[in-house]
ChimeraX commands (.cxc) that place a marker at each C-alpha (Angstrom):
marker #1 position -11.22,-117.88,-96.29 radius 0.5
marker #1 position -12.57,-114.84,-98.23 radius 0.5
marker #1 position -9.81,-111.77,-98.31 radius 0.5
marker #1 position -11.20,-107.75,-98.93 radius 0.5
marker #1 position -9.10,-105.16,-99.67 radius 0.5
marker #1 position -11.17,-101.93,-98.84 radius 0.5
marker #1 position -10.06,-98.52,-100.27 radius 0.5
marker #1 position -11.98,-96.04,-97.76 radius 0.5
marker #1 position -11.63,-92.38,-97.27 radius 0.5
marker #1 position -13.65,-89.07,-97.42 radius 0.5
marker #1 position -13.66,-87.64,-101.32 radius 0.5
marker #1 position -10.45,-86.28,-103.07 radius 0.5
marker #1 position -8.23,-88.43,-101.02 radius 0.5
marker #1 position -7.09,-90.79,-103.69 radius 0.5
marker #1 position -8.66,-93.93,-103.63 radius 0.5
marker #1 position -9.25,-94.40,-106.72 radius 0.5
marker #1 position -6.30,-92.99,-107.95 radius 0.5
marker #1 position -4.35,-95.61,-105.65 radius 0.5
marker #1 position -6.50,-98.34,-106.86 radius 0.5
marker #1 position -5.76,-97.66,-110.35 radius 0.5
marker #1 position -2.18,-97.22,-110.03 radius 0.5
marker #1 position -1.07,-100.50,-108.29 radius 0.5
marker #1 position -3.96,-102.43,-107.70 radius 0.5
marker #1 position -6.40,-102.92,-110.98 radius 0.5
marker #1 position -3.74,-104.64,-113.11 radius 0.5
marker #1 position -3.29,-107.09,-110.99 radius 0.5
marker #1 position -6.66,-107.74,-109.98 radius 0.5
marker #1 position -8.81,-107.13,-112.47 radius 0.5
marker #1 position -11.05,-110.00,-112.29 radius 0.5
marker #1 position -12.43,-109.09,-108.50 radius 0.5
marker #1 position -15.19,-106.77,-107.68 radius 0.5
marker #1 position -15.91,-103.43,-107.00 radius 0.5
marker #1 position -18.12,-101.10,-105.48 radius 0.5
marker #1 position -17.75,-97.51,-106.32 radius 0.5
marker #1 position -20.50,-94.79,-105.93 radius 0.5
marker #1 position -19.04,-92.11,-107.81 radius 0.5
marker #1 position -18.58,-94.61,-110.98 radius 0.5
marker #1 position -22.44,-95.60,-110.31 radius 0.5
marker #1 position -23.38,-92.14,-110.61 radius 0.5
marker #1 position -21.21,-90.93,-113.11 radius 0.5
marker #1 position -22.81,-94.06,-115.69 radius 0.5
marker #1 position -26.44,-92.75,-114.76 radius 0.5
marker #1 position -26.10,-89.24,-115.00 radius 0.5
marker #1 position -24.94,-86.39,-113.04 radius 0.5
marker #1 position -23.50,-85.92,-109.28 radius 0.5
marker #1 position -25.86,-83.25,-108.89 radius 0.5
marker #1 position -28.92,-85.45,-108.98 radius 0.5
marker #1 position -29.94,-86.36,-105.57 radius 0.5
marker #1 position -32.11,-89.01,-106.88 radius 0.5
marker #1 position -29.34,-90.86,-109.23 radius 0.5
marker #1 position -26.97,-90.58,-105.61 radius 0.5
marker #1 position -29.85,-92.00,-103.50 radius 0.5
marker #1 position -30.35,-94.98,-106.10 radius 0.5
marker #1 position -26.92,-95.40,-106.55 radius 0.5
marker #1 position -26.58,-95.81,-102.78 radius 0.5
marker #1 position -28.96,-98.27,-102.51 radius 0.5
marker #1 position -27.82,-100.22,-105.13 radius 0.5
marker #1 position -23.88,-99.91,-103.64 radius 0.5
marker #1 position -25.63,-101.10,-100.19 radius 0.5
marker #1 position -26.75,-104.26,-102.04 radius 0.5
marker #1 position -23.95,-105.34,-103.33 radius 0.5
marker #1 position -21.95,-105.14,-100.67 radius 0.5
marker #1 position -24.41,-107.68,-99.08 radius 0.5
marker #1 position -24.34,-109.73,-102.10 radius 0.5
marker #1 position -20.26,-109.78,-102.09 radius 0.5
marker #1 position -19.17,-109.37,-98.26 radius 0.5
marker #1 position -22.00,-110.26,-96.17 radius 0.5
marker link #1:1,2 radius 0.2
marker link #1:2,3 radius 0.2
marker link #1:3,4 radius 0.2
marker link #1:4,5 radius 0.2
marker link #1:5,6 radius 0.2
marker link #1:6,7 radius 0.2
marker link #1:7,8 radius 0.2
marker link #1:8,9 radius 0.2
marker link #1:9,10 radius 0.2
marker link #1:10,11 radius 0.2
marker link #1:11,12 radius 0.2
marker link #1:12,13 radius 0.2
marker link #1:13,14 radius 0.2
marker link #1:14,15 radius 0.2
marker link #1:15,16 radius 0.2
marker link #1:16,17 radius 0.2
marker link #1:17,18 radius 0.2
marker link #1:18,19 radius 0.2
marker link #1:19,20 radius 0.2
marker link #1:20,21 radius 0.2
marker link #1:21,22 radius 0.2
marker link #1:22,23 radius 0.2
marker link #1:23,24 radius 0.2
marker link #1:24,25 radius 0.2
marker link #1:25,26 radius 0.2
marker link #1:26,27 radius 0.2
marker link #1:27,28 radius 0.2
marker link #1:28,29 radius 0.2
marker link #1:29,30 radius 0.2
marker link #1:30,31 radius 0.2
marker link #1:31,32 radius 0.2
marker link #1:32,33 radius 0.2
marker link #1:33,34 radius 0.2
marker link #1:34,35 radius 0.2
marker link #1:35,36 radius 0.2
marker link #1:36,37 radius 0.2
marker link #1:37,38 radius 0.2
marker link #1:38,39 radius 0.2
marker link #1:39,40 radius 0.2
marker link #1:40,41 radius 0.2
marker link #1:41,42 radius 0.2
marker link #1:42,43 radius 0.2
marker link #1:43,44 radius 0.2
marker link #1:44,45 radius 0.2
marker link #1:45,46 radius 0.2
marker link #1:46,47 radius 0.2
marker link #1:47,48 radius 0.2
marker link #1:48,49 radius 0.2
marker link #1:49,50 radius 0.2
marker link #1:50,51 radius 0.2
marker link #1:51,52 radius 0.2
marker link #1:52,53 radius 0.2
marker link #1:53,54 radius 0.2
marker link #1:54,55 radius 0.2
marker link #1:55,56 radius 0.2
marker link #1:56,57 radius 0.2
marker link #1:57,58 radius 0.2
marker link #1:58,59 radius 0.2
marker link #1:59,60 radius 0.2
marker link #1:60,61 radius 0.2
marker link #1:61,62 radius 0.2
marker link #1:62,63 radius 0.2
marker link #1:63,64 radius 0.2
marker link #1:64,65 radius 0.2
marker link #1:65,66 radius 0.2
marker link #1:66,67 radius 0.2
view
């Protein structure tokens, strides 16, 4: 049986922060799906279009990895 641990919340509320603090180390190996990182590694937050195609590409992972 497959186990997820989701990290979900609006922005500023810590997730990644948490995630980083006690959960990376000891999982470093497992997957992740992270927007903001997407964006940041393309360009800027500003750009609608690098948000829409990071979007897309977070939507098909998660059907690649969960679904």
């Amino acid at each position: 049986m497959k186990n997820y641990t989701i990290f979900a919340g609006v922005n500023g509320a810590g997730k990644t922060s948490i995630y980083k603090s006690i959960y990376y180390n000891e999982n470093i190996d497992e997957k992740r799906i992270n927007t903001d990182e997407m964006v940041a590694r393309m360009g800027s937050w500003q750009d609608n279009n690098i948000q829409i195609k990071c979007a897309r590409e977070a939507v098909k992972l998660i059907k690649k990895y969960i679904l």
